[in-house]
Jmol script that loads the backbone (N, CA, C; Angstrom):
load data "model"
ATOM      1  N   UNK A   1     -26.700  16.033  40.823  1.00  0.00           N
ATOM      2  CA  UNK A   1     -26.161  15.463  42.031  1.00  0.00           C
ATOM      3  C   UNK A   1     -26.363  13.957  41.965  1.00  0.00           C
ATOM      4  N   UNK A   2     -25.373  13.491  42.299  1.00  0.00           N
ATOM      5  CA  UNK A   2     -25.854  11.639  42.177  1.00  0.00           C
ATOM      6  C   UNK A   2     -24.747  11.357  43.501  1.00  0.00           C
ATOM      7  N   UNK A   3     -24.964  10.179  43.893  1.00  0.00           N
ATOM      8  CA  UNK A   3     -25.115   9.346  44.938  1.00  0.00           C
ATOM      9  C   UNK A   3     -23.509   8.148  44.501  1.00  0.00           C
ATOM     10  N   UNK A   4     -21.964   8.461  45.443  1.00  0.00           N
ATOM     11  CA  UNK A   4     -21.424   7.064  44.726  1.00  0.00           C
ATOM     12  C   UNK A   4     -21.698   6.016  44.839  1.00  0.00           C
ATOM     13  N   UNK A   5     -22.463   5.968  46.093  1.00  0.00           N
ATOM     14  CA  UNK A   5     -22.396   4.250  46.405  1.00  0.00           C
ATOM     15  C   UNK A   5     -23.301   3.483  45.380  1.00  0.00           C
ATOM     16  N   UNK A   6     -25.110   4.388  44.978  1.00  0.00           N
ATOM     17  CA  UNK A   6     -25.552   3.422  44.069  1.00  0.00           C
ATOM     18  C   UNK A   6     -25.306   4.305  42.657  1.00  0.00           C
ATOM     19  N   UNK A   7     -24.881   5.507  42.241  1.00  0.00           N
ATOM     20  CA  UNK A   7     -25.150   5.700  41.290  1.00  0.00           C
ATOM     21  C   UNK A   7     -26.323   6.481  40.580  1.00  0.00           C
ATOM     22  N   UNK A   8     -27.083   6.136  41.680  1.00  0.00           N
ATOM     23  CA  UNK A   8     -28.757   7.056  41.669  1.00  0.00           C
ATOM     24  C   UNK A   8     -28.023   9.032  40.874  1.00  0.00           C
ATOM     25  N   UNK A   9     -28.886   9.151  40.365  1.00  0.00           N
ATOM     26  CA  UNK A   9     -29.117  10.801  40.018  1.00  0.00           C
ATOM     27  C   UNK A   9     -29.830  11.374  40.120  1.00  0.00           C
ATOM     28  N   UNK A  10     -30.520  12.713  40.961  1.00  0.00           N
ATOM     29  CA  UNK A  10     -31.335  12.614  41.423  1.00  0.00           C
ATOM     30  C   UNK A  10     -31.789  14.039  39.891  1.00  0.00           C
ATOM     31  N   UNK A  11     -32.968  13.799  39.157  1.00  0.00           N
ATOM     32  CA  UNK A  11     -33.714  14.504  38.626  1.00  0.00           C
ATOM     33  C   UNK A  11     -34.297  15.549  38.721  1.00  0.00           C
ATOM     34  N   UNK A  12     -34.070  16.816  38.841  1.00  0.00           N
ATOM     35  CA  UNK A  12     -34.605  18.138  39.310  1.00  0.00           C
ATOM     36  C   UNK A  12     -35.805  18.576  38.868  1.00  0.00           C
ATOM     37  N   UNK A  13     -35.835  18.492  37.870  1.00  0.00           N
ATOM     38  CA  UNK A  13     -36.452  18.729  36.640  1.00  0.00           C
ATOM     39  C   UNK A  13     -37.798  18.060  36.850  1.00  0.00           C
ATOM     40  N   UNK A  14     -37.353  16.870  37.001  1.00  0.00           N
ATOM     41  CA  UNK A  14     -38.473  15.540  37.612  1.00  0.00           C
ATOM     42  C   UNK A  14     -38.868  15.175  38.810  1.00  0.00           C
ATOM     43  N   UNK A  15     -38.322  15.499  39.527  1.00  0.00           N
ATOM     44  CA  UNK A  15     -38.411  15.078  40.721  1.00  0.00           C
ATOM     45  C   UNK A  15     -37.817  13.940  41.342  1.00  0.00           C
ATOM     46  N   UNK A  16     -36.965  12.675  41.024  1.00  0.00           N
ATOM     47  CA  UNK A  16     -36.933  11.807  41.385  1.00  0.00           C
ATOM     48  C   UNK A  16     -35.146  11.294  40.702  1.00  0.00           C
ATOM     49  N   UNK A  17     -35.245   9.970  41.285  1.00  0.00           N
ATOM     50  CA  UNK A  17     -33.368   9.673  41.205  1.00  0.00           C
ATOM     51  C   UNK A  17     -33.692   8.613  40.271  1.00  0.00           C
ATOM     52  N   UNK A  18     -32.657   8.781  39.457  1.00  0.00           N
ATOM     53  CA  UNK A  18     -32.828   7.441  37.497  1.00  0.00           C
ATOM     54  C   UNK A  18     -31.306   7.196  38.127  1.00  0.00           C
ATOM     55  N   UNK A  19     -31.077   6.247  37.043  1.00  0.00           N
ATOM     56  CA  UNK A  19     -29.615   5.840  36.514  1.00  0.00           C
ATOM     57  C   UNK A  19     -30.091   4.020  36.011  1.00  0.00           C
ATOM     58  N   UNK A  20     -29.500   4.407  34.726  1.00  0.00           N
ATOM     59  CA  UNK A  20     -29.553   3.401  33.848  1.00  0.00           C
ATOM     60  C   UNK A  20     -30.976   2.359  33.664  1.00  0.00           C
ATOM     61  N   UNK A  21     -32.111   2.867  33.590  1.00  0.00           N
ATOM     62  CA  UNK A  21     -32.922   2.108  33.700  1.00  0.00           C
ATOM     63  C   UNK A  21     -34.280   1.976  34.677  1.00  0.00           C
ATOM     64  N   UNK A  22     -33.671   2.298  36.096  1.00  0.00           N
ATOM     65  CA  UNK A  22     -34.548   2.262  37.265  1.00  0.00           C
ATOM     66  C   UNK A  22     -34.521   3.908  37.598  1.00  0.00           C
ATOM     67  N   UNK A  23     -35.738   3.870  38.116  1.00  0.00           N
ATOM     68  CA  UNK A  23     -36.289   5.317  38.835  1.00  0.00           C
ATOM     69  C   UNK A  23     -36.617   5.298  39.992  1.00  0.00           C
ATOM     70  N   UNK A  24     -36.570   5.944  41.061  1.00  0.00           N
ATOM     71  CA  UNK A  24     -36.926   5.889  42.271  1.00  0.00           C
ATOM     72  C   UNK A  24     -37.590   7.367  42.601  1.00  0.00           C
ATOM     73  N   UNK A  25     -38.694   6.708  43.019  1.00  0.00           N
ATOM     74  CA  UNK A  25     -39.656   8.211  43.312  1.00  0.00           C
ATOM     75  C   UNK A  25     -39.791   8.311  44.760  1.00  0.00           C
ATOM     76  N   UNK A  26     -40.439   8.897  45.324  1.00  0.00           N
ATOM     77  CA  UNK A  26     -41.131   9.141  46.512  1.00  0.00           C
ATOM     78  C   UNK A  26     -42.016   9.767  47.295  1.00  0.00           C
ATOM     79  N   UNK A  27     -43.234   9.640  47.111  1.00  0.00           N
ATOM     80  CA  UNK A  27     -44.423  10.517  47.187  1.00  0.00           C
ATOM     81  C   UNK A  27     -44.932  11.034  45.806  1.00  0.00           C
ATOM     82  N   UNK A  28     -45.417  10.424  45.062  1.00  0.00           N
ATOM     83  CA  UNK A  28     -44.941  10.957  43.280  1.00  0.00           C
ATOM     84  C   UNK A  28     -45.978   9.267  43.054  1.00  0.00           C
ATOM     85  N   UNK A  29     -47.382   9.447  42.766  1.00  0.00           N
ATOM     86  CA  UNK A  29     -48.374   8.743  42.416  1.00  0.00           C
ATOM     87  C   UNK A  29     -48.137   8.427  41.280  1.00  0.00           C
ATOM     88  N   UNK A  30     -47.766   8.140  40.156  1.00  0.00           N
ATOM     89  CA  UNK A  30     -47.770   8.313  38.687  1.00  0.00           C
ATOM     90  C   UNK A  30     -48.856   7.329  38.047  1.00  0.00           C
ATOM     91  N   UNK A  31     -49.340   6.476  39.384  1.00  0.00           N
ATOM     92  CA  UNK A  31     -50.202   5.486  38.408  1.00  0.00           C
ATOM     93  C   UNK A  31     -51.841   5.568  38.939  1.00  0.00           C
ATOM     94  N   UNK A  32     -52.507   5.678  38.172  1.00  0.00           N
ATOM     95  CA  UNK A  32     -54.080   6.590  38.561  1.00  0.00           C
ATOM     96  C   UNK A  32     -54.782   5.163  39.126  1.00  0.00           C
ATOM     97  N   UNK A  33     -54.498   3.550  38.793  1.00  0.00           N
ATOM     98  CA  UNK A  33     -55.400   2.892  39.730  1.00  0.00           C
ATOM     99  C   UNK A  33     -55.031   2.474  40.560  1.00  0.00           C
ATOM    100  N   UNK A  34     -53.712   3.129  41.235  1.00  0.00           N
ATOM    101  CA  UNK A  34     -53.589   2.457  42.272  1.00  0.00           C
ATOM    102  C   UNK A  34     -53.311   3.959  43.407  1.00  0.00           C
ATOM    103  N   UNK A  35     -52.961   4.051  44.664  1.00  0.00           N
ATOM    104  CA  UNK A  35     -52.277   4.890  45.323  1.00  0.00           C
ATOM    105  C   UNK A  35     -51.157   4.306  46.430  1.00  0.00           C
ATOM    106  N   UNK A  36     -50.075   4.667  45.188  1.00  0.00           N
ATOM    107  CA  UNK A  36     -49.096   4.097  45.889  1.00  0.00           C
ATOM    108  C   UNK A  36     -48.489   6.027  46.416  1.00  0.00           C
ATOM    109  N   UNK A  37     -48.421   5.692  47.913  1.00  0.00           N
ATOM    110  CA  UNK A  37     -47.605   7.202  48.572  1.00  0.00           C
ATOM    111  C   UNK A  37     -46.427   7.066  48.743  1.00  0.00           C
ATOM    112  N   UNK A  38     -45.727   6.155  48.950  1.00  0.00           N
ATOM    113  CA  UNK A  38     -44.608   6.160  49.671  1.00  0.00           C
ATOM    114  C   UNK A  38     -43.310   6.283  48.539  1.00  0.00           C
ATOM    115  N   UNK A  39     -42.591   5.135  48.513  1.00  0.00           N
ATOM    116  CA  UNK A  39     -41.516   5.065  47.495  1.00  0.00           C
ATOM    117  C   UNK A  39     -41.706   4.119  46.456  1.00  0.00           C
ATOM    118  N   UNK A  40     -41.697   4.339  45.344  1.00  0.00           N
ATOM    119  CA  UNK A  40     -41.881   3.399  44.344  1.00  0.00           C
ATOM    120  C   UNK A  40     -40.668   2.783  43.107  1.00  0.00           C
ATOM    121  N   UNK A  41     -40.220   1.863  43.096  1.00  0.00           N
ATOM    122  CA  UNK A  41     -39.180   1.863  42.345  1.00  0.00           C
ATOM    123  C   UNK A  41     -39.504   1.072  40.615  1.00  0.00           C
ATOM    124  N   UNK A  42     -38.976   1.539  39.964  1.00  0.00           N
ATOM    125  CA  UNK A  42     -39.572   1.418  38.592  1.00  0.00           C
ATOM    126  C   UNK A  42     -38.544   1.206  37.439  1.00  0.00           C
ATOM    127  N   UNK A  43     -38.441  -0.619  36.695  1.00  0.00           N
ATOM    128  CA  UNK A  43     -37.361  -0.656  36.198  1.00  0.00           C
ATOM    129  C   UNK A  43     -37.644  -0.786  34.655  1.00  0.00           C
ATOM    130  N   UNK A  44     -37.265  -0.080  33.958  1.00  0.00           N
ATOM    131  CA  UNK A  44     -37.523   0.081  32.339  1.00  0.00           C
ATOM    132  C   UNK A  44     -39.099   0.550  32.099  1.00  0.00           C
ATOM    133  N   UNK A  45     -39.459   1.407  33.262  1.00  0.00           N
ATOM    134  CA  UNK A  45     -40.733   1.661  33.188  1.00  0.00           C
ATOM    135  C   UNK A  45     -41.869   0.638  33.638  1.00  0.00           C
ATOM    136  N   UNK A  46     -41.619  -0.311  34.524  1.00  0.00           N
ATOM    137  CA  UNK A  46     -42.387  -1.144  34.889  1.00  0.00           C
ATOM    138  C   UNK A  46     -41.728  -1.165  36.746  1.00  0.00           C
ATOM    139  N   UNK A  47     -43.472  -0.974  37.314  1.00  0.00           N
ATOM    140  CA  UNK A  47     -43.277  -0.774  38.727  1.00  0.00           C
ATOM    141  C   UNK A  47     -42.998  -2.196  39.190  1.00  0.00           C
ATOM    142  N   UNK A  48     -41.782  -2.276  39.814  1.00  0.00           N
ATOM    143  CA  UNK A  48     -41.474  -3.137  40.762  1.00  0.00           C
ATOM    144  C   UNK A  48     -41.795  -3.290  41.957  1.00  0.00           C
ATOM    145  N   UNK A  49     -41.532  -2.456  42.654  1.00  0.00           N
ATOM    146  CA  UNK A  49     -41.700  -2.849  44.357  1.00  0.00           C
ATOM    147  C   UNK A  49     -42.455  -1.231  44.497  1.00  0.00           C
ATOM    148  N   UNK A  50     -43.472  -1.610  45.665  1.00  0.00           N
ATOM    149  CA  UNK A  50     -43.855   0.218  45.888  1.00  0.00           C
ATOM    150  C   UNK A  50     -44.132   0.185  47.599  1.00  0.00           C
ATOM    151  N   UNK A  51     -43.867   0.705  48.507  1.00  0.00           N
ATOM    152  CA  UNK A  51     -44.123   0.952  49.800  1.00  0.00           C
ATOM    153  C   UNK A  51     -44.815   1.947  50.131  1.00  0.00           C
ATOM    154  N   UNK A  52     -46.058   2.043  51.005  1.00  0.00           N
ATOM    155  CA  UNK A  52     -46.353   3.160  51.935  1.00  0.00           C
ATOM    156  C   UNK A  52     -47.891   3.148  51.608  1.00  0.00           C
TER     157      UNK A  52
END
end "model"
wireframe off; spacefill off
backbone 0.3
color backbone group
């Protein structure tokens, strides 16, 4: 299932929406020193912005 306006796909498998590069999670910790809860967005594998 993906999204037209951005393109997002959302990952079943994974849990979370990719397309081309960036990932968008949500509630989905992946990084052990920090606790990020909310939404985290992640571009070529490097966390950009994280809320919550």
């Amino acid at each position: 299932m993906s999204d037209p306006k951005t393109g997002l796909r959302l990952e079943k498998e994974r849990g979370y929406f990719r397309h081309h590069g960036v990932n968008v999670m949500a509630f989905d910790d992946i990084y052990p020193e920090g606790h990020q809860a909310g939404v985290s967005v992640l571009m070529h594998g490097r966390r950009i912005a994280t809320c919550g």
